[in-house]
C-alpha positions as CSV (number, residue, x, y, z in Angstrom):
1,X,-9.3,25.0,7.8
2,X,-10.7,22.4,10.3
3,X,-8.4,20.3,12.2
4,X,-10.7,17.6,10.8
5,X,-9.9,18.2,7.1
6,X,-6.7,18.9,7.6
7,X,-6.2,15.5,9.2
8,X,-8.4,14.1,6.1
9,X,-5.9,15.9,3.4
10,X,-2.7,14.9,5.6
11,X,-3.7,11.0,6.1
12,X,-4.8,11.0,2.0
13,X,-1.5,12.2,0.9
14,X,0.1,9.6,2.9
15,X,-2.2,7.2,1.7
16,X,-1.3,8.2,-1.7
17,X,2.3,7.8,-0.8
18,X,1.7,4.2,0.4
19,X,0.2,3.3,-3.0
20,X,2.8,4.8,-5.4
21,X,5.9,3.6,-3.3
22,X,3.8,0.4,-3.3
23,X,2.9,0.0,-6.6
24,X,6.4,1.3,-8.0
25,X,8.2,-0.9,-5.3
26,X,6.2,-4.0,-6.5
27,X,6.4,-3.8,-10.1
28,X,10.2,-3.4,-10.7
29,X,10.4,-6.6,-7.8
30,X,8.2,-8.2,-10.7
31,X,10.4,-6.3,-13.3
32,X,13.5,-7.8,-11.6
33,X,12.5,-11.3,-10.9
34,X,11.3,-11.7,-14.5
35,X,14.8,-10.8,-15.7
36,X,15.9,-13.7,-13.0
37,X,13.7,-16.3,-14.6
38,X,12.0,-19.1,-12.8
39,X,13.2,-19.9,-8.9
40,X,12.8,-23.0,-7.9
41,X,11.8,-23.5,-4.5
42,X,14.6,-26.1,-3.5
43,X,17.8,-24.9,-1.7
44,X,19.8,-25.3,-4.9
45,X,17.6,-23.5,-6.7
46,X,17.4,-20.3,-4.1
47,X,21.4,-20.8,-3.9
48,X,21.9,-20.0,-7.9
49,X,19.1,-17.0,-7.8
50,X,20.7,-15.7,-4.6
51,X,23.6,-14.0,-6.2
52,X,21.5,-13.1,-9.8
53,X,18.7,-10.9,-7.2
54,X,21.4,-9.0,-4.9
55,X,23.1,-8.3,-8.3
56,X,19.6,-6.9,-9.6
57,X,19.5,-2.8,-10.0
58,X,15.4,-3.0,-10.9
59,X,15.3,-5.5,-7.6
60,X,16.9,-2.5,-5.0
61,X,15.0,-0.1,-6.5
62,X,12.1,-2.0,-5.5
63,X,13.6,-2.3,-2.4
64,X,14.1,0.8,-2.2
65,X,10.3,1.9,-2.8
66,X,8.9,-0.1,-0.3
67,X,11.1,0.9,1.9
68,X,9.0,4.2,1.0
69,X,5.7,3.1,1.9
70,X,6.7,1.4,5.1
71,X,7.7,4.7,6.3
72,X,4.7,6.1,4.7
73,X,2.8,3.3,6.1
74,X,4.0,3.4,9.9
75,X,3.9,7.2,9.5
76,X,0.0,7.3,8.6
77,X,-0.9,4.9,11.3
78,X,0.4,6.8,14.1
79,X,-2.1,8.9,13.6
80,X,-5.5,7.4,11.4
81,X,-7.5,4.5,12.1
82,X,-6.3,0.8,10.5
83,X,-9.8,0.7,9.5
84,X,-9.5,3.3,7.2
85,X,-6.0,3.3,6.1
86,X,-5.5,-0.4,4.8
87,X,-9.0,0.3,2.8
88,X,-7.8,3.5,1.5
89,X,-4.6,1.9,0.3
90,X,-6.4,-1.0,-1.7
91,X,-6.8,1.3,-3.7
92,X,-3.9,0.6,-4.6
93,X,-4.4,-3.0,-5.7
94,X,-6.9,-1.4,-8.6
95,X,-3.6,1.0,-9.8
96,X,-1.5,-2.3,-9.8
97,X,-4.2,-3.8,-12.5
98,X,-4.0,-1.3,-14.5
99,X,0.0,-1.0,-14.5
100,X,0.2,-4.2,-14.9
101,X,-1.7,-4.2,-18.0
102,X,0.3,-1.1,-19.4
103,X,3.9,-2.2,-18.6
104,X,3.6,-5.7,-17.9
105,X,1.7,-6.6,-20.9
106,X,-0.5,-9.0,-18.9
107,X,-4.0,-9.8,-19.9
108,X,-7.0,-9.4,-17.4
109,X,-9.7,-10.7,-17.5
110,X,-13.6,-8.9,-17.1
111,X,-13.7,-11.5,-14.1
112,X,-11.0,-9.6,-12.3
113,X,-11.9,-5.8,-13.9
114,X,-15.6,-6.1,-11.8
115,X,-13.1,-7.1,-8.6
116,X,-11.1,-4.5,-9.3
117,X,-14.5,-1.5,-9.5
118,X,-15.5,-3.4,-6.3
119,X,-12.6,-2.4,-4.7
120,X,-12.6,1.3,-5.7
121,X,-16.2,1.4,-4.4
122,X,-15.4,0.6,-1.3
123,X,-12.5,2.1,-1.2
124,X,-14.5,5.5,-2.5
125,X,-17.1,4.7,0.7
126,X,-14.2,4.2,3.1
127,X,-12.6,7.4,1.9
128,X,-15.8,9.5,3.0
129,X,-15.5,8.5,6.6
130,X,-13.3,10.1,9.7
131,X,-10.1,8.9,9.3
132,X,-9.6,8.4,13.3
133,X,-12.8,7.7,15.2
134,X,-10.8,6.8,18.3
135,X,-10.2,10.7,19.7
136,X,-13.7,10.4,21.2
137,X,-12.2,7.3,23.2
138,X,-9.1,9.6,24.3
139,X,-10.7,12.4,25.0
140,X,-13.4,10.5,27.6
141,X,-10.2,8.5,28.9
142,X,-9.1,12.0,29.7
143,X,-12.3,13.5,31.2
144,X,-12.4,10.2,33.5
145,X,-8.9,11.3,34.8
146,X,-9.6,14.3,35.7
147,X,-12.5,13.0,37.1
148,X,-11.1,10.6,39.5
């Protein structure tokens, strides 16, 4: 196997990572805070839901989850290109659609369906690219080293 595709399989299955720990992450946050009710945006109001989130077990397992893709995030990056991860992980944004619809029982419009196949077509072009472009860069960086 080429150093190439393995770099292609290893930066996908962090990608992947990113999105479920996202996706999983930000629905039991929405999970949570619906149990919460309404938070009013005063001081008063953040004092009383204070106490009702920290007390939350679908809230830290939230928590908990993005926690996930942060590591998964920061892990990814050390080695791919930004330009291709954060478009590789919207595709993650389409998943949320769709799980919202299934366990959030919210309604979406056609509207917001076309955005969503917009996003997985791009994502679907992104995805077919090098997923770091910048090893030509080191590699000249080195060869003017030497060089000098």
């Amino acid at each position: 196997m080429t150093h190439e595709r393995r770099l292609r399989i290893k930066t996908l299955f962090m990608v992947l990572c990113m999105v479920v720990c996202a996706n999983t992450g930000d629905l039991m946050l929405k999970r949570g805070m619906s149990r919460i009710g309404e938070v009013q945006p005063t001081l008063a109001g953040l004092a009383q839901a204070f106490p009702l989130t920290v007390a939350n077990g679908s809230i830290w397992i939230g928590i908990i989850f993005l926690t996930g893709f942060m590591i998964s995030y920061m892990t990814v990056l050390s080695w791919a290109d930004y330009s291709y991860v954060m478009p590789a992980g919207a595709f993650g944004y389409a998943v949320l659609t769709l799980l919202a619809v299934i366990f959030l029982h919210e309604a979406v419009s056609t509207r917001r369906w076309i955005g969503v196949v917009f996003i997985c077509v791009g994502v679907l072009l992104v995805g077919q690219t090098k997923p770091r472009t910048t090893v030509a860069a080191e590699v000249q960086e080195e060869v003017s080293e030497v060089a000098a």
